[in-house]
C-alpha positions as CSV (number, residue, x, y, z in Angstrom):
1,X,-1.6,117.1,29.0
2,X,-2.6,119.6,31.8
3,X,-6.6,119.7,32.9
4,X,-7.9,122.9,31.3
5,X,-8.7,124.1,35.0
6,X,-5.2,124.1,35.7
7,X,-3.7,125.9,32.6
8,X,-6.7,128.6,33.4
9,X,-5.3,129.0,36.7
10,X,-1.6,128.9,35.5
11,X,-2.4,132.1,33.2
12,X,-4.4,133.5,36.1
13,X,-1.7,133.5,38.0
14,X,0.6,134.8,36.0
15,X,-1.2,137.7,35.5
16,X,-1.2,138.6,39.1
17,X,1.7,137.4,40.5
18,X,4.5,137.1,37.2
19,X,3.6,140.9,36.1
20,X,3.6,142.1,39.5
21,X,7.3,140.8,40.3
22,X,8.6,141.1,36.5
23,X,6.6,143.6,35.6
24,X,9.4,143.9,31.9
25,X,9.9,140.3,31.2
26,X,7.7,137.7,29.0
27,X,6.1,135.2,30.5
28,X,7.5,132.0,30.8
29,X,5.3,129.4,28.3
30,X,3.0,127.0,29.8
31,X,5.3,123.6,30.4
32,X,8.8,125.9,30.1
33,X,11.5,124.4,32.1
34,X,12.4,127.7,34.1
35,X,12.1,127.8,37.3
36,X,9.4,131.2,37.6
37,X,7.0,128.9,35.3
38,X,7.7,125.5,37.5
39,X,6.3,127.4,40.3
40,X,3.2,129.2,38.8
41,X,2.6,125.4,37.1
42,X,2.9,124.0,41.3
43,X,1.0,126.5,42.8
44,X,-1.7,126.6,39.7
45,X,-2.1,122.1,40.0
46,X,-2.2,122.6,44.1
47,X,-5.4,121.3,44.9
48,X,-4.6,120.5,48.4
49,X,-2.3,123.9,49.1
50,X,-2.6,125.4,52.4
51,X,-5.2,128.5,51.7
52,X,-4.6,130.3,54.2
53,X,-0.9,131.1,52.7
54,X,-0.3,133.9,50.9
55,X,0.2,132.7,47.1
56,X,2.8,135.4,46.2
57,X,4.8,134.0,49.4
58,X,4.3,130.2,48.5
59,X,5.4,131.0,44.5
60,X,8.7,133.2,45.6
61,X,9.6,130.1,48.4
62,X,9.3,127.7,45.2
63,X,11.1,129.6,43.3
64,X,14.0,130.1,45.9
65,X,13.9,126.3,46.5
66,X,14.1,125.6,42.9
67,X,16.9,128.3,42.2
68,X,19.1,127.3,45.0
69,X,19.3,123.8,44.2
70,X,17.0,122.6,47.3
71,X,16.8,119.3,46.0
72,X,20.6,119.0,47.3
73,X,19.2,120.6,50.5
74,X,20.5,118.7,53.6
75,X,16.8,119.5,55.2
76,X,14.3,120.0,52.6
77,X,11.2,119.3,55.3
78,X,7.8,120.3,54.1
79,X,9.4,122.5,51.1
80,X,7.0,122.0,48.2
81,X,4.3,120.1,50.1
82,X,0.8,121.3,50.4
83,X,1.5,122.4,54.2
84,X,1.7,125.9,55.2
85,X,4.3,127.4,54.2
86,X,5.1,128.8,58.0
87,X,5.6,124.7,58.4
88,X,8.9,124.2,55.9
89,X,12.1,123.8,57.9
90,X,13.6,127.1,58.0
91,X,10.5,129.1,56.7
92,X,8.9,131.6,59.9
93,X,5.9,133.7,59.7
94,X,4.3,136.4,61.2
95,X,2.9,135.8,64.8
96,X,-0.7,134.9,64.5
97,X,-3.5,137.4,64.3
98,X,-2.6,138.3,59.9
99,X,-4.5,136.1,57.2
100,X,-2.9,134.9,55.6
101,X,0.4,134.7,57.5
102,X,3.4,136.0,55.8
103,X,6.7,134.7,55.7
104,X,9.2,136.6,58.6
105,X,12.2,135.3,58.1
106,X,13.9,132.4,56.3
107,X,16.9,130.6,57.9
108,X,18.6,127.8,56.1
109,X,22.4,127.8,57.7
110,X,24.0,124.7,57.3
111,X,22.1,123.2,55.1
112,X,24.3,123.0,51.9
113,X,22.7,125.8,49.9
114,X,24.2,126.8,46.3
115,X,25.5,130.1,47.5
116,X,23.6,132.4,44.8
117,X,21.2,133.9,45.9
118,X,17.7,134.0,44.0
119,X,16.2,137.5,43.4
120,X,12.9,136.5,44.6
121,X,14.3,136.3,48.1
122,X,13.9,140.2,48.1
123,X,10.5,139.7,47.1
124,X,9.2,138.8,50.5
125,X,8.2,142.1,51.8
126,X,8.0,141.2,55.6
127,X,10.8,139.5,56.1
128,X,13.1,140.5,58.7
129,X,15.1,137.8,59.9
């Protein structure tokens, strides 16, 4: 059973974030084993999360992870930990100077990646590299 602080925060999230980026689909339910509702349920338990990331860019690199298979990941470093996302092996951000810092570029070569690509990865608005 989930604390009642986190399910608030799940469906707090998913107001924000889900409807902003799927603006026509439903929802995932609480405890669903799809990967858009594992990563509102990781970033809504994250007590010890990084603040100063963006949320959106932490929930679209979860998702990403989680769609292209990065458990099978040759170098999975700091993906899904509480550090900043600008600290996962492949991850870069903005120089410094924005809060929160937002993800630049994402470079994962070599690293045994299922070769479809998640949608989400077109989500990150500033990336460039």
């Amino acid at each position: 059973k989930l604390r009642s602080s986190t399910e608030e925060t799940y469906h707090n999230l998913s107001s924000s974030i889900f409807k902003e980026l799927y603006p026509n689909d439903t929802l995932p339910e609480l405890g669903s084993c799809e990967n858009r509702s594992l990563a509102l349920l990781g970033l809504a338990s994250e007590e010890t999360a990084n603040q100063e990331d963006s949320q959106l860019d932490r929930y679209l690199l979860t998702v990403i992870y989680l769609s292209m298979s990065g458990h099978s990941w040759i170098n999975q470093t700091g993906w899904l930990s509480a550090d900043s996302v600008c600290t996962w092996h492949g991850v870069s951000c903005t120089p410094g100077g924005l809060s929160p810092p937002e993800v630049a570029g994402i470079s994962l070569g070599a690293n045994n990646l299922n070769i479809s690509l998640a949608t989400e990865l077109f989500s990150l608005v500033n990336l460039s590299e």
